[in-house]
C-alpha positions in Angstrom: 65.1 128.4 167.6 68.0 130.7 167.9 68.4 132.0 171.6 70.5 134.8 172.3 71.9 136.8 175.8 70.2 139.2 177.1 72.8 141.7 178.0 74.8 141.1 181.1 71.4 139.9 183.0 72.5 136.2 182.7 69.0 135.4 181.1 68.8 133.9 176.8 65.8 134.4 175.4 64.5 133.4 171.7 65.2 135.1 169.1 61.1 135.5 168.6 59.4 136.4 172.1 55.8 136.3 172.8 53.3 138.8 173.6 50.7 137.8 175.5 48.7 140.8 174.9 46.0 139.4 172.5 44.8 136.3 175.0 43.3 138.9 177.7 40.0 138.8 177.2 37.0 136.5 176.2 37.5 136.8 172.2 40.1 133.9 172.8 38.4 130.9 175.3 40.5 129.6 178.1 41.0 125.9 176.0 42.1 128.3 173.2 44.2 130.4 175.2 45.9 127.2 177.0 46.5 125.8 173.7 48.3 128.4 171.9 50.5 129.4 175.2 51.7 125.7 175.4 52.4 125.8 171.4 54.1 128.8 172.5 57.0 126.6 174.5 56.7 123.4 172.8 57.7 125.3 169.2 61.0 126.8 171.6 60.2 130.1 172.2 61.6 131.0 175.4 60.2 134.4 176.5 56.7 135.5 177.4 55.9 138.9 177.8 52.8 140.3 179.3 51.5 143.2 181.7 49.2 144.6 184.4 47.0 146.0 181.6 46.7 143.1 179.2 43.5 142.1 180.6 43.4 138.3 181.5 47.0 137.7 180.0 48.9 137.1 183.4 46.0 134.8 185.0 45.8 132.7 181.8 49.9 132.4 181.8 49.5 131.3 185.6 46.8 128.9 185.1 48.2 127.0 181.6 52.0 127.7 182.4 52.4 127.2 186.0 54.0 123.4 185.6 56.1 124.4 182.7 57.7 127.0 184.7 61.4 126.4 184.6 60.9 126.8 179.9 60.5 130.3 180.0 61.5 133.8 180.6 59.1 135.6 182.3 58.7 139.2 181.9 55.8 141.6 182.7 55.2 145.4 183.1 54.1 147.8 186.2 53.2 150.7 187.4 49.6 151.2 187.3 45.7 149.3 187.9 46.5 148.4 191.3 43.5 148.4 193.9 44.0 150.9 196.7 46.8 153.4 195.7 47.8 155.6 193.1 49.5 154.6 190.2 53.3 155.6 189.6 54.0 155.0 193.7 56.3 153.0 195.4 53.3 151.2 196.9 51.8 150.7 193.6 55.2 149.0 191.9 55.4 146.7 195.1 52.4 145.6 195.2 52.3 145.3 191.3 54.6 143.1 191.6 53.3 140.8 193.8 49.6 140.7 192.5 51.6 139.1 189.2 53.6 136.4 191.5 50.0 135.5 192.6 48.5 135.5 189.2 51.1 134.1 187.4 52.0 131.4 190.4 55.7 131.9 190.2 57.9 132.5 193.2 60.2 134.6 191.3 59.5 136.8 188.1 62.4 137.2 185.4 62.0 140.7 184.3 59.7 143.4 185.0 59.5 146.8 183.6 58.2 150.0 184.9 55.5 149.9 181.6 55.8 153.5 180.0 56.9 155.5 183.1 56.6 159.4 182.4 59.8 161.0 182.8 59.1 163.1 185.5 58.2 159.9 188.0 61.2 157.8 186.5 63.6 161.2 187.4 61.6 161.4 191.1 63.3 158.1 191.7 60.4 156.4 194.3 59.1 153.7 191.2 62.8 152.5 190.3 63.8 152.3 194.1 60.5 150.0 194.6 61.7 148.0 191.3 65.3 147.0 193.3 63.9 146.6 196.4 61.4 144.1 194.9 65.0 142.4 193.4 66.7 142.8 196.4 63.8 140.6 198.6 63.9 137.7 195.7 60.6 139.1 194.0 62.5 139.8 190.5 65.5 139.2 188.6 65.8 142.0 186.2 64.6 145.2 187.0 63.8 146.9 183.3 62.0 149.7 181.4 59.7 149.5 178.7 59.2 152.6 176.6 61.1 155.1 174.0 62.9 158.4 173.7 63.7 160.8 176.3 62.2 158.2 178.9 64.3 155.4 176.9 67.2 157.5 177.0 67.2 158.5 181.1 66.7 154.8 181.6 69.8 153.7 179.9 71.9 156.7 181.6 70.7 156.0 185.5 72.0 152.3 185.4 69.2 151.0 187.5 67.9 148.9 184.9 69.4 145.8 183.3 67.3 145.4 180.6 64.9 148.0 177.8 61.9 146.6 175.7 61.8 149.4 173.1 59.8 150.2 169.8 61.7 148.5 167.2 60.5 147.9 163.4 61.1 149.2 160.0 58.9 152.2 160.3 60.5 152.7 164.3 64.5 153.0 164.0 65.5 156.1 165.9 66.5 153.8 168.7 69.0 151.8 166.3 72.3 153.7 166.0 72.6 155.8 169.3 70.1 154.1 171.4 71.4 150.5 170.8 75.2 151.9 171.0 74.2 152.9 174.2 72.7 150.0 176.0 75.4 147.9 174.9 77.5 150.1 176.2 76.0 150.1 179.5 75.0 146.2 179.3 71.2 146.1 178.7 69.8 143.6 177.2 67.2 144.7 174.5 63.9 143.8 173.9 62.2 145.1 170.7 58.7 145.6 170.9 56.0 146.1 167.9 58.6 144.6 165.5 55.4 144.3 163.0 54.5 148.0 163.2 51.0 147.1 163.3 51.6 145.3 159.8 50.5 148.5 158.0 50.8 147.6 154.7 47.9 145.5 155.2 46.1 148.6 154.9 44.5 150.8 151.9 44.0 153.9 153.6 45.2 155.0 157.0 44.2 153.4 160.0 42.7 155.8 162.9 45.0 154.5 165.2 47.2 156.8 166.8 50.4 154.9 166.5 49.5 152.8 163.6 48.1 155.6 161.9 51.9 157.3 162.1 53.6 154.1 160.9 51.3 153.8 157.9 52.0 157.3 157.2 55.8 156.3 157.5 56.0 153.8 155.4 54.2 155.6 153.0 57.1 158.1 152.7 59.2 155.7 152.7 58.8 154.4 149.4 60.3 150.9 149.8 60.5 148.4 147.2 57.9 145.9 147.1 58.1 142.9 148.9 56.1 138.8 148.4 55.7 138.9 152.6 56.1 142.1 154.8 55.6 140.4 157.6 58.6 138.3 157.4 60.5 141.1 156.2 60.3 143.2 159.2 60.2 140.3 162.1 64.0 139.3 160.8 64.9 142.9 160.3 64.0 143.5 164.0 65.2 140.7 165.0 68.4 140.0 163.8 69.5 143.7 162.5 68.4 145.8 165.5 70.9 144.9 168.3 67.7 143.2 170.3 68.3 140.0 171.9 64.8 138.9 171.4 61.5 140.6 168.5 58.0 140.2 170.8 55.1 139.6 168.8 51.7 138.9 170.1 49.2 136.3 168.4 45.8 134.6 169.3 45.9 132.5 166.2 48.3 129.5 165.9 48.8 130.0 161.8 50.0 133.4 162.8 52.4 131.9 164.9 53.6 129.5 163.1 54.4 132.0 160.1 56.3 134.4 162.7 58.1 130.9 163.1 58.6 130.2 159.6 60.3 134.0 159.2 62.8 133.5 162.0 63.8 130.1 160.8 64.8 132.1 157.3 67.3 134.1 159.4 68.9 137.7 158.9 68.0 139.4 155.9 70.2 140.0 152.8 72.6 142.9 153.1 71.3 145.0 150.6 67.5 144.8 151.7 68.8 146.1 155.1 70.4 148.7 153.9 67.3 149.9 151.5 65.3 149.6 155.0 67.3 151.5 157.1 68.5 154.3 154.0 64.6 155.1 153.6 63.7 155.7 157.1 67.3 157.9 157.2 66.1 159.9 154.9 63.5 161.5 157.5 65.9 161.5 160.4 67.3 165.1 161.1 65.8 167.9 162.0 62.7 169.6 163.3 60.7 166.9 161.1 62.8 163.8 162.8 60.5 160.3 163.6 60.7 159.5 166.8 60.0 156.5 168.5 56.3 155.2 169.2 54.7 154.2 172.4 
């Protein structure tokens, strides 16, 4: 497994992350959800990646990953679902963060992201003060923003975070010339979320999604070349042609895994492919008409 820095935030995480989205509910049992998180570490992939709103995700990570603590990179998102006060508050990112210390049964988590914060809280300030003041009492290492655009943007420029999970894939590169330029610039690390783009081209006809729906209709218009596995195609192009130190991509089944696996292990794409990939979204990237990132 490659493993790369994250920015200046001292962390390395695997190239390939997991998302621990798909293990939050009953669909997946508890043997079958310990199973596949262990398979997670022993295969070396060093970052897990969950959330207040992924269901049973951060329980299940406490309960099967508790004693394998010190293998992994820890990162989760906050901001809303917490009992007895309003989501988007100072209260509410404090005590966020300490409901996933108890649930995951860590002392100290490694990064957590205000998840999707509207810009108008993120400018108010309260939820990013409660994120450093969680850091400054040992809670956190890496105070970090998950989400695109505008939001993406102010993030970067208030240089209160250390680190951006971002929507990065084939069908989702408006973040990769200015965006990534820009965290470097200020130090982030990068994180590139829904590398896959919902794997669209498994599709016939568009998917009534919202987001998924907009990336089928993208790589419609795209008109790419075709290629003997997609999904291998747009894991390494997000993950080694992005700028991200790490591609999260969430599974309940251990074949799936083990291809994501397989695609990394081929390493960066060839030249030409890349540019074909990133020339055919260009092509829609001015303008009124622009794609923007997806949430």
């Amino acid at each position: 497994m490659i493993h790369n820095p994250l920015g200046r935030t001292g962390l390395q995480v695997s190239a390939l992350g997991f998302g621990a989205m798909h293990i939050n509910d009953e669909r997946t049992t508890e043997a079958e959800a310990g199973a596949l998180l262990n398979r997670v570490l022993d295969a070396g992939i060093t970052l897990i990646d969950t959330a207040r709103g992924y269901g049973l995700s951060e329980a299940r990570i406490g309960r099967h990953l508790a004693h394998r603590r010190g293998e992994f990179v820890l990162s989760t998102k906050v901001g809303y679902g917490v009992e007895g006060v309003p989501d988007w508050t100072y209260d509410c990112i404090v005590r966020g963060v300490e409901r996933a210390l108890a649930l995951m049964k860590t002392d100290v988590l490694d990064i957590v992201h205000l998840h999707s914060c509207p810009l108008p809280v993120l400018q108010q300030g309260d939820v990013t003060r409660a994120l450093a003041d969680c850091r400054a009492a040992g809670k956190l290492r890496v105070a970090a923003y998950s989400g695109d655009n505008a939001e993406a943007g102010f993030a970067i420029a208030s240089g209160a975070f250390g680190c951006l999970q971002t929507s990065i894939s084939l069908c989702d590169q408006a973040h990769l010339q200015a965006r990534a330029a820009l965290a470097d610039h200020a130090g982030l690390g990068v994180i590139a979320k829904r590398p896959l783009a919902g794997a669209v081209w498994r599709h016939a006809q568009r998917p009534g999604d919202f987001a998924e729906g907009q990336y089928w209709d993208r790589f419609q218009a795209m008109g790419l070349p075709p290629q003997d596995d997609w999904a291998g195609v747009a894991l390494r192009f997000a993950a080694f042609h992005a700028g991200a130190a790490s591609a999260i991509v969430g599974t309940a089944n251990a074949a799936h895994l083990r291809r994501n696996l397989d695609a990394i292990a081929q390493g960066p794409l060839p030249a030409a492919l890349v540019c074909t990939l990133r020339d055919a979204f260009g092509r829609h990237g001015h303008g009124q008409e622009a794609w923007p990132g997806l949430i």
